[in-house]
DRENMI-398850 format. One record per residue: y, x, z of N, C-alpha, C in turn; chain; residue in one letter. Coordinates in pm, 1 decimal. Layout:
<atoms>
ny,nx,nz,cay,cax,caz,cy,cx,cz,unit,code
Y,X,Z,Y,X,Z,Y,X,Z,A,A
...
</atoms>
This chain:
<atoms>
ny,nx,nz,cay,cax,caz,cy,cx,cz,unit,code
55.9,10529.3,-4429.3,134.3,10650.9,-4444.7,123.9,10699.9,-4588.5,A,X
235.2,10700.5,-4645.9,274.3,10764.0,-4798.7,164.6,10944.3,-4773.9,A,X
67.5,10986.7,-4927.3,3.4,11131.5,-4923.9,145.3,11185.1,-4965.4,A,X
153.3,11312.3,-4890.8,234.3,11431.4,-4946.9,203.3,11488.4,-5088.1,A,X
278.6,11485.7,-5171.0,276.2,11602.9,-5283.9,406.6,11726.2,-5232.7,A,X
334.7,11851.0,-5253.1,412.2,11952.2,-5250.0,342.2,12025.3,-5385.2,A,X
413.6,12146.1,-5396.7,405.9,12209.7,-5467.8,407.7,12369.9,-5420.3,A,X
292.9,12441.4,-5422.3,292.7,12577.6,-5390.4,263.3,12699.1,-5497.8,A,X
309.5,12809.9,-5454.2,252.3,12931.9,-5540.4,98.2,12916.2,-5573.2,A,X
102.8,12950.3,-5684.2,-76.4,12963.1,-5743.2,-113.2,13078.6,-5690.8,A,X
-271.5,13076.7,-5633.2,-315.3,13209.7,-5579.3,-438.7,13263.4,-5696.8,A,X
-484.1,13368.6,-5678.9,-575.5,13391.6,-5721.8,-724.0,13328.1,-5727.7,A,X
-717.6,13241.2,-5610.8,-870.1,13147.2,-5593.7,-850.3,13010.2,-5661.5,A,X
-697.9,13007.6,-5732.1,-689.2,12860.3,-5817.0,-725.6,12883.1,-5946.0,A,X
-740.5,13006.4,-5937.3,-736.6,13082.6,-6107.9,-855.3,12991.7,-6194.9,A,X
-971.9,12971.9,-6136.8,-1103.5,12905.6,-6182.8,-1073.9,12757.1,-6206.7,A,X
-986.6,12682.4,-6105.2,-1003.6,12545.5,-6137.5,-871.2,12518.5,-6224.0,A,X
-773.9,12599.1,-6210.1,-649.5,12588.2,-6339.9,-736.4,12583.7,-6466.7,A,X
-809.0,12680.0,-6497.5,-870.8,12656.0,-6648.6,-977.4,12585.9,-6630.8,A,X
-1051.0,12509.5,-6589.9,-1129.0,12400.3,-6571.1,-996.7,12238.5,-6576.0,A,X
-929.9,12279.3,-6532.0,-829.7,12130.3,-6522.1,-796.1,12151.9,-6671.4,A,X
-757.6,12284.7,-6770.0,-687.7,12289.8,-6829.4,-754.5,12287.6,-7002.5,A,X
-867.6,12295.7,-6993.4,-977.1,12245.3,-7104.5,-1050.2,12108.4,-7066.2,A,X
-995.4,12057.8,-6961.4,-1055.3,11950.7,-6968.3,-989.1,11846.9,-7083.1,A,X
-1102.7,11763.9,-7158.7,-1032.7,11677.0,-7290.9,-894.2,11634.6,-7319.1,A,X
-896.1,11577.7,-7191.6,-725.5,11452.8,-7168.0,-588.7,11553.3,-7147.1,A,X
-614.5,11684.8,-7127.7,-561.4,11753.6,-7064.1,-499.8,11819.8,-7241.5,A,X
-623.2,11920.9,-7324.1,-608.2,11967.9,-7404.0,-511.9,11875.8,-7513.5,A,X
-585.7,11715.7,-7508.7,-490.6,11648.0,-7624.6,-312.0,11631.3,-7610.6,A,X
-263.4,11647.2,-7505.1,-130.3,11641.9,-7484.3,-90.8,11814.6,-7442.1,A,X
-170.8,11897.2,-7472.1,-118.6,12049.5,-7443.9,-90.1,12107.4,-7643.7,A,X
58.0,12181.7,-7643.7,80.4,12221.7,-7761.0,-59.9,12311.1,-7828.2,A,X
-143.8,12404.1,-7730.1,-253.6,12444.8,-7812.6,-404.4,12359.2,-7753.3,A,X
-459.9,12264.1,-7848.3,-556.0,12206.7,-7807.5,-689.4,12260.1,-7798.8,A,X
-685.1,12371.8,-7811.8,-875.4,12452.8,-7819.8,-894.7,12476.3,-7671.4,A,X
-1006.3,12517.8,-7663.6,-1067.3,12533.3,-7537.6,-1110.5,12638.6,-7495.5,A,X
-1004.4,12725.6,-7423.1,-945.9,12870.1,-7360.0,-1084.1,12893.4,-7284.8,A,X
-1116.8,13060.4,-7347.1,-1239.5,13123.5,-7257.3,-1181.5,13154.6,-7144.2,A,X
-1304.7,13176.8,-7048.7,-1249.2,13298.0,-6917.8,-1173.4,13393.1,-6950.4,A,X
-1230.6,13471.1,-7044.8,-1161.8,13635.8,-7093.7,-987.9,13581.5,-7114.6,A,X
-947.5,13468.8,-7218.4,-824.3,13433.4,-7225.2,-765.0,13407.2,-7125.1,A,X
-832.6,13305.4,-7078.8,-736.4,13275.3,-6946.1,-713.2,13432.9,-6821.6,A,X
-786.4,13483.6,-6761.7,-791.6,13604.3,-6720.7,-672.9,13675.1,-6763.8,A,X
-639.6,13704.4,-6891.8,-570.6,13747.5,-6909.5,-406.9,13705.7,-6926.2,A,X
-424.7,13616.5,-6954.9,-317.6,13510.5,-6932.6,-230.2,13503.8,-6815.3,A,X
-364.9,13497.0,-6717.7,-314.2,13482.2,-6578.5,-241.9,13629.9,-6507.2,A,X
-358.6,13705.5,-6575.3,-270.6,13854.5,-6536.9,-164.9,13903.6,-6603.2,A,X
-109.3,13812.7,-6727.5,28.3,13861.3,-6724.5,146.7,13745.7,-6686.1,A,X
74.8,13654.0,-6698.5,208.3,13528.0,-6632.1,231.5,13570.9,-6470.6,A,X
129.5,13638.4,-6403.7,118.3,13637.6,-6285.6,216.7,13779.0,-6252.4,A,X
254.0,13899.0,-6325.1,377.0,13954.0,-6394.4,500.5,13954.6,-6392.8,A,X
466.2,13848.5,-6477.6,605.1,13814.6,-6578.9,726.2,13766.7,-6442.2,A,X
832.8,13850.3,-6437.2,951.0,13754.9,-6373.2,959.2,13622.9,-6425.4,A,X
973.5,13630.9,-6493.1,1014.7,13495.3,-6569.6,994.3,13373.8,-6572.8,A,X
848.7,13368.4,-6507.1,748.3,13255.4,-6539.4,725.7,13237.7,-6405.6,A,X
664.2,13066.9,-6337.2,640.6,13077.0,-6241.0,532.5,12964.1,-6256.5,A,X
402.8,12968.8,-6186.1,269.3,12888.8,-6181.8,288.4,12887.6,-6035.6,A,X
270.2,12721.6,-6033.5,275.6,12662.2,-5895.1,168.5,12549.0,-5930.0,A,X
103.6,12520.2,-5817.1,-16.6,12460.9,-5798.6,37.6,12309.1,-5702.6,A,X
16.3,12189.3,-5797.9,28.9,12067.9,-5712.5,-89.4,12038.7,-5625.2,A,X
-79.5,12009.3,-5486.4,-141.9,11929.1,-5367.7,-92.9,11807.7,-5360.8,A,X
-177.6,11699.8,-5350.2,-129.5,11618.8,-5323.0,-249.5,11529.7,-5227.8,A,X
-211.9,11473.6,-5090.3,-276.7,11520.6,-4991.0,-337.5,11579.3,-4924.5,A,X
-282.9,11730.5,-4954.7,-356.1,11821.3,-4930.8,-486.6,11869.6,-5053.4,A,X
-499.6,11800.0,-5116.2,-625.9,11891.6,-5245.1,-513.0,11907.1,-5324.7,A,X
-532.7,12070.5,-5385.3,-473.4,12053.9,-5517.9,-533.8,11977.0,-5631.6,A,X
-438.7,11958.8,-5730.8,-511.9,11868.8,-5806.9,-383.8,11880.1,-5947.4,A,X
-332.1,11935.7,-5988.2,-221.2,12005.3,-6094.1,-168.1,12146.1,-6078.8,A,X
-91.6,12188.2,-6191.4,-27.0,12271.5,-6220.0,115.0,12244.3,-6268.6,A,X
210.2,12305.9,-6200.2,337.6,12291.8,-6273.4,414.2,12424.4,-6355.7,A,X
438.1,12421.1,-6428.5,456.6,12600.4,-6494.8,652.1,12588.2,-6519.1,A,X
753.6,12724.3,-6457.6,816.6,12713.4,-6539.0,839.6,12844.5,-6612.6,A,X
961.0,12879.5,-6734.8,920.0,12982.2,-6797.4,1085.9,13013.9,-6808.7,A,X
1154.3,13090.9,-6770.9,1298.7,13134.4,-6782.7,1343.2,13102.8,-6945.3,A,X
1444.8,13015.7,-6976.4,1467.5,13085.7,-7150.7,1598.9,13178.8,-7118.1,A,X
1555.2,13254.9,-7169.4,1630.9,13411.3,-7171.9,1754.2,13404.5,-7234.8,A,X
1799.0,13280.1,-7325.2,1888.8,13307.6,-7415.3,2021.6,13194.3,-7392.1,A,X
1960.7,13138.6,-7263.0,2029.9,13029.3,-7164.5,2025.7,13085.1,-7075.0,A,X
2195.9,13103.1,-6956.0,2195.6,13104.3,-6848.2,2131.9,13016.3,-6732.2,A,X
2116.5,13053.1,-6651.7,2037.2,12942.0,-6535.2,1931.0,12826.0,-6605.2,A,X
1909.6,12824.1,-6717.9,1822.6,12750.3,-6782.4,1690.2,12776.3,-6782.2,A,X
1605.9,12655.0,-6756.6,1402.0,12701.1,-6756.8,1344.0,12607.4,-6782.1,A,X
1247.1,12622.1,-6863.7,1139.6,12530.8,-6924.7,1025.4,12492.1,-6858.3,A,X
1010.7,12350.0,-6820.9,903.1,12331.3,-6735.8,842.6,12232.3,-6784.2,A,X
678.9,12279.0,-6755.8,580.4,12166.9,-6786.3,470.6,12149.1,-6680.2,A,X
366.6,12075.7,-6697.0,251.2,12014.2,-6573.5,199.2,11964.5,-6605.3,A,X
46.3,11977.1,-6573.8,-57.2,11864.2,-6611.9,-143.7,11856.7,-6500.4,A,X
-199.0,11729.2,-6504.9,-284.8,11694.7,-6394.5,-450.8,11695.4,-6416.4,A,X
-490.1,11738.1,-6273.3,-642.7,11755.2,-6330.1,-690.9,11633.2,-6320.9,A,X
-750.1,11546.8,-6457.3,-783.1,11444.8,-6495.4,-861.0,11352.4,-6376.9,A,X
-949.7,11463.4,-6311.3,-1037.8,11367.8,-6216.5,-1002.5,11365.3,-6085.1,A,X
-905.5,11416.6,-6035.4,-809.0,11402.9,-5919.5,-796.4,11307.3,-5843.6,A,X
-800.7,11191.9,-5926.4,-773.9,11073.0,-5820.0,-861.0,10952.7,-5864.3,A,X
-886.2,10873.2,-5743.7,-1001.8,10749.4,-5746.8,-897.0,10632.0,-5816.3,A,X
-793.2,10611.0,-5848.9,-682.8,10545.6,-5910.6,-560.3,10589.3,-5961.6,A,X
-550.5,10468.7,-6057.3,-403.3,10500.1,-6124.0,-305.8,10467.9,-6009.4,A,X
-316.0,10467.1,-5928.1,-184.0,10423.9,-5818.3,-144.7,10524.4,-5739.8,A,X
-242.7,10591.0,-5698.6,-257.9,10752.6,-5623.1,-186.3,10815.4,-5728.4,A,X
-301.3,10833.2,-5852.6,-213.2,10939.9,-5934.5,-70.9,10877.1,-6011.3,A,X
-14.6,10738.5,-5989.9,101.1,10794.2,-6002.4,173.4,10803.6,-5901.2,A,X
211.9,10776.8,-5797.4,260.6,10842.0,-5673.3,244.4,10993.2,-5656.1,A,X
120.5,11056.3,-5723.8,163.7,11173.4,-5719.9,230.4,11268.9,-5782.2,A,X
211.2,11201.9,-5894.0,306.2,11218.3,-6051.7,497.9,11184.4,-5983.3,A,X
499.5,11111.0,-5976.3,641.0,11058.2,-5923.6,679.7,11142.7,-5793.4,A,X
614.2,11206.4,-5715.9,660.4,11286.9,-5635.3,643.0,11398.6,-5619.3,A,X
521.9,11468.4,-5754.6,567.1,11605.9,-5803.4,644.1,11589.0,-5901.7,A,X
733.4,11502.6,-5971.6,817.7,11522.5,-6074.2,969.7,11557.4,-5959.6,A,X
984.3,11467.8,-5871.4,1101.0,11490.2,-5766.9,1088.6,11615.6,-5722.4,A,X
950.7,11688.3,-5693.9,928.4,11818.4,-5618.0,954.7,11929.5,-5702.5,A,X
915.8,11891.8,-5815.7,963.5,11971.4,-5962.0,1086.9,12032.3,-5967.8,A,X
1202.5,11902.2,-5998.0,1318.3,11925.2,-6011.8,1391.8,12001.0,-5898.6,A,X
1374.5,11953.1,-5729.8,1376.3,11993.8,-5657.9,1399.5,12166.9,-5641.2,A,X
1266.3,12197.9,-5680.3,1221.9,12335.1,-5704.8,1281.3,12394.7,-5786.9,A,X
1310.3,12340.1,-5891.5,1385.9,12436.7,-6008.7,1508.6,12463.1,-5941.7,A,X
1581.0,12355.2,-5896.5,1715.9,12342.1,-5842.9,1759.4,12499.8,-5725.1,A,X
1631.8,12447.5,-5641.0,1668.9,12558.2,-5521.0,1602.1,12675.0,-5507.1,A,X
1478.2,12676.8,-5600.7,1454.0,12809.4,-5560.3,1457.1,12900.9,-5754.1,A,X
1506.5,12842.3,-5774.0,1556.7,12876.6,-5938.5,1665.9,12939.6,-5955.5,A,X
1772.8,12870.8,-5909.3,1876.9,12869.8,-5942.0,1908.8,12808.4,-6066.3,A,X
1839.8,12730.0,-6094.8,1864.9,12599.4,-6234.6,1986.6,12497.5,-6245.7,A,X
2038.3,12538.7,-6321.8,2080.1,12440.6,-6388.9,2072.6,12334.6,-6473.6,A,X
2006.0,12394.4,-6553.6,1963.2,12315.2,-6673.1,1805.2,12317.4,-6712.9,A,X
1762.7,12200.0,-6658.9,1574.7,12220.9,-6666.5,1565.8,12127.8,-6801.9,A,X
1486.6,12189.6,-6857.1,1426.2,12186.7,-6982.3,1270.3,12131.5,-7041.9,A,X
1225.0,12052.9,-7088.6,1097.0,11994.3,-7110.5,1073.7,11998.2,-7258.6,A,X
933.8,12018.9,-7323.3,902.8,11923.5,-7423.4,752.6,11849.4,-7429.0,A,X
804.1,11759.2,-7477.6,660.3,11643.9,-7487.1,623.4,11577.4,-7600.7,A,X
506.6,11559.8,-7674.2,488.4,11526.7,-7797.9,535.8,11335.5,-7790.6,A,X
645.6,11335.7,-7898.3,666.9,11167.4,-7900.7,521.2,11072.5,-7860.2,A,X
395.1,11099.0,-7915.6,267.4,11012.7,-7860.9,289.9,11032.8,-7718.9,A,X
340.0,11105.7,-7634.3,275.4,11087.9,-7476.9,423.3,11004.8,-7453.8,A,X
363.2,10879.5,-7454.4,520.5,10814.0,-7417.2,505.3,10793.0,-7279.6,A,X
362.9,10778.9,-7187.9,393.3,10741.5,-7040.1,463.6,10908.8,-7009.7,A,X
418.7,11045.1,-7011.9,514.7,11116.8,-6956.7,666.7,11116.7,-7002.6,A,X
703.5,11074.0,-7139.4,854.6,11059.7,-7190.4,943.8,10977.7,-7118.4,A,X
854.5,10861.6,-7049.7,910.6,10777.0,-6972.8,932.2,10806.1,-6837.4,A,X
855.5,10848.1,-6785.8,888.7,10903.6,-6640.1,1013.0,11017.8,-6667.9,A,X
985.2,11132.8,-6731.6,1093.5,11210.6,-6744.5,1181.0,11166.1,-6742.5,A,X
1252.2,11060.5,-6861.0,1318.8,10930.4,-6885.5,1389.3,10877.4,-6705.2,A,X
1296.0,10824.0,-6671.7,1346.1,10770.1,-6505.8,1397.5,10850.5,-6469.5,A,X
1350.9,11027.2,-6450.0,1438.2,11125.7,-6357.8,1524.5,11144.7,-6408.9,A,X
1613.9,11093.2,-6503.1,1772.4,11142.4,-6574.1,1722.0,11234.9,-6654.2,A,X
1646.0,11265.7,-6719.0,1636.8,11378.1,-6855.2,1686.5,11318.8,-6954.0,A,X
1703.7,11344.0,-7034.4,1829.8,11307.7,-7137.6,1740.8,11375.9,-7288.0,A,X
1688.7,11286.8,-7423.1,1643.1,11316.1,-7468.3,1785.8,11492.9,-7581.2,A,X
1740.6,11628.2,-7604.7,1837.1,11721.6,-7633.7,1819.1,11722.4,-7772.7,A,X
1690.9,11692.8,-7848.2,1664.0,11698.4,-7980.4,1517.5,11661.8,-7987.3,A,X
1489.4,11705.9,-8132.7,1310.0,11677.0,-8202.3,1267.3,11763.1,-8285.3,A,X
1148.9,11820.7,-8294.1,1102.3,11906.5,-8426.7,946.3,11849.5,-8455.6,A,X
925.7,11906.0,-8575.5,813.2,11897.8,-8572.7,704.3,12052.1,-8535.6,A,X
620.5,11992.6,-8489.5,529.2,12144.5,-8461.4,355.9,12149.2,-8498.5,A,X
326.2,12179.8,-8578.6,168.4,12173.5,-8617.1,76.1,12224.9,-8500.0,A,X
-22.1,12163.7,-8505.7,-112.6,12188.2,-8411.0,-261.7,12173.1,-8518.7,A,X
-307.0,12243.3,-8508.7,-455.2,12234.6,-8573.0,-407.2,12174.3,-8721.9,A,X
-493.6,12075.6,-8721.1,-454.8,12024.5,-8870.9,-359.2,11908.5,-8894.0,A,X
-315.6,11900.3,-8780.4,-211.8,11795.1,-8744.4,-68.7,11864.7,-8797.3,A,X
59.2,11767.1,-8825.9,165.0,11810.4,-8776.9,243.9,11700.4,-8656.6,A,X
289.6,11716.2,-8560.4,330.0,11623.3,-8454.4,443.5,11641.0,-8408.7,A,X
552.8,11522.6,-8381.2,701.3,11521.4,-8319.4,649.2,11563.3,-8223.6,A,X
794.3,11651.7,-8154.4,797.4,11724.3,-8007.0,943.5,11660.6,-7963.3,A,X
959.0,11599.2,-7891.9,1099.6,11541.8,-7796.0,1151.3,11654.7,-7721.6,A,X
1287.3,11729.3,-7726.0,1328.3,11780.8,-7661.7,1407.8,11762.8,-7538.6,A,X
1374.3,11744.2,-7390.3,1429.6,11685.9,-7306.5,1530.2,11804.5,-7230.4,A,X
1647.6,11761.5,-7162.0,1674.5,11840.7,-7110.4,1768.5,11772.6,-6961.2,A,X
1799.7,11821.0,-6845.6,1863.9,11772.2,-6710.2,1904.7,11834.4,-6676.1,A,X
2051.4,11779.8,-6609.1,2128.8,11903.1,-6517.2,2128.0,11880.4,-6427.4,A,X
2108.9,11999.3,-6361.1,2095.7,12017.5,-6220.7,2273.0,12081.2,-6139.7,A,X
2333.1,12082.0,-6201.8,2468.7,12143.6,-6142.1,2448.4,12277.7,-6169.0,A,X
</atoms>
């Protein structure tokens, strides 16, 4: 029997292992800010994303443990348009085969979600050109590369791929 991935509202008791998934190493090197977020930040973070219309934190399960985050964020200056990203908590799974099956069926649950309980049209991504296994999956779901910039991070400067999909 295929594990379920769904995707649910983040509660307040995920609050601890979101920022534990989310300073973890593998996690920070493919996130636009790579330092390693206190309690006090995150806390606060959470109490205003948790707020914000705009924004929505949903927590991936996948057989039942959570084990990701999927975030999206309204852009205000696009109709029906929203920016979504996700990362997985690194130690989640005993294989690469699990975690990508779960990857591949929270990316479907993703789009899904934006679609129907969004009202999306147009879902929106960015990913640094180095993470080519997520460029590629995006890639498979019909995202369509929209543009590129560059964006500094620490002492780095790094390409950002602008992806974008329509949803009708």
């Amino acid at each position: 029997m295929k594990a379920a991935t769904v995707l649910r509202p983040a509660i307040d008791e995920d609050a601890d292992h979101i920022l534990a998934w989310r300073n973890h190493p593998e996690v920070r090197r493919v996130m636009f800010s790579d330092q390693v977020i206190s309690a006090s930040e995150h806390a606060a973070w959470w109490a205003r994303q948790r707020a914000n219309p705009d924004y929505r934190l949903l927590v991936i399960e996948h057989a039942g443990e959570p084990c990701g985050v999927v975030t999206y964020a309204r852009i205000i200056e696009r109709e029906a348009c929203w920016l979504w990203g996700f990362y997985f908590n690194p130690e989640a799974f005993a294989d690469g085969s699990e975690r990508l099956r779960a990857w591949a069926n929270m990316e479907q649950a993703a789009i899904d979600y934006a679609h129907g309980e969004l009202a999306c049209r147009t879902l929106c991504g960015e990913v640094f050109a180095f993470n080519t296994a997520v460029l590629a999956m995006h890639l498979r779901y019909r995202f369509k590369e929209a543009g590129r910039y560059l964006r500094p991070r620490g002492e780095e400067t790094l390409e950002v791929i602008q992806l974008e999909r329509s949803l009708g």
